[in-house]
C-alpha positions as CSV (number, residue, x, y, z in Angstrom):
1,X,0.0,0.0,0.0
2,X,3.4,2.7,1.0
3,X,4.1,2.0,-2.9
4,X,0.7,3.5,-4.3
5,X,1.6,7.0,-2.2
6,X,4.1,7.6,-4.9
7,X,2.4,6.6,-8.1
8,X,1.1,10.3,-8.7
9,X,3.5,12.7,-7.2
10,X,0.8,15.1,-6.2
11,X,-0.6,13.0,-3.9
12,X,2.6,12.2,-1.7
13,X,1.6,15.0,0.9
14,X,-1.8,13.9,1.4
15,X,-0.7,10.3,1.7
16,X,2.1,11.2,4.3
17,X,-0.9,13.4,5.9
18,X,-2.7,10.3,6.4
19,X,-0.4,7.9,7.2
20,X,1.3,10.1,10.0
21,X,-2.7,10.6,11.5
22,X,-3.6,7.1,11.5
23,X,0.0,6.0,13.3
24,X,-0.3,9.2,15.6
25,X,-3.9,8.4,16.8
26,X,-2.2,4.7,17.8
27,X,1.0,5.9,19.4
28,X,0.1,8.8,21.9
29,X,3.8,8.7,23.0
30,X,4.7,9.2,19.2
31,X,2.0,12.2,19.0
32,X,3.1,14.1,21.9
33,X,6.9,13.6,20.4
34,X,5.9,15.1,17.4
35,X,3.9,17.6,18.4
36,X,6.9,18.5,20.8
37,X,9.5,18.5,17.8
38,X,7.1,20.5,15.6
39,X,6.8,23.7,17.9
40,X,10.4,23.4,19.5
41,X,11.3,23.9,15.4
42,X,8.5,26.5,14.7
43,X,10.0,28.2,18.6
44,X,13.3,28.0,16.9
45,X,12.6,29.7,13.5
46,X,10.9,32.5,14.9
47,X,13.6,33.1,16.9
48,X,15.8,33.1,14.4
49,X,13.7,34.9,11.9
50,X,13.2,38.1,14.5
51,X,17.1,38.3,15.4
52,X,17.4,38.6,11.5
53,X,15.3,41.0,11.3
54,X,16.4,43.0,14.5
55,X,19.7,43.0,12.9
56,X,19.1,44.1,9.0
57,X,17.0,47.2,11.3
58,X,20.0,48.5,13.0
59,X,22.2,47.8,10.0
60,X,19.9,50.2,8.1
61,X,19.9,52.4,10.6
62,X,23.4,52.2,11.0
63,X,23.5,53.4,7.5
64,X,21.5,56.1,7.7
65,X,23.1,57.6,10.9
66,X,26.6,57.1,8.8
67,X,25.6,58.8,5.5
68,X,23.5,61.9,7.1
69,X,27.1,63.9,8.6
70,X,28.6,63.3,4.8
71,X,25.6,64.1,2.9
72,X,24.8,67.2,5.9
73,X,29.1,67.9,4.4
74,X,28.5,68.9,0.9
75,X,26.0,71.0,-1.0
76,X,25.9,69.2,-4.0
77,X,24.5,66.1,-2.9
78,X,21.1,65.1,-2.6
79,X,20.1,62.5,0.5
């Protein structure tokens, strides 16, 4: 039955879907280790997701505190 999953390749997720589900609903232990995983990973990306972001902000503001005393410097350039 596993080999029918990958006759049509658009069908693979909902086949894993399905298979995890039914094995989950027989194996609590296996559920709650999943589940566990699952938001310990999601935890983790948006971690590091915000401290990207925090830190392309202060670059850019970084920037922008640098090049306002040299533009401020000359007439001739526009900021």
């Amino acid at each position: 039955m596993a080999l029918s999953c990958w006759v049509l390749p658009g069908i693979v997720l909902l086949c894993v879907q399905r298979l995890l589900k039914e094995k989950c609903i027989v194996d609590e232990k296996l559920f709650a280790s999943f589940l566990n995983r699952l938001f310990n990973t999601l935890n983790w990306t948006i971690t590091e997701f915000s401290v990207a972001i925090k830190e392309m902000q202060e670059n850019v503001d970084r920037h922008q505190v640098f090049s306002l005393p040299v533009c401020m410097g000359r007439s001739n350039v526009q900021c």
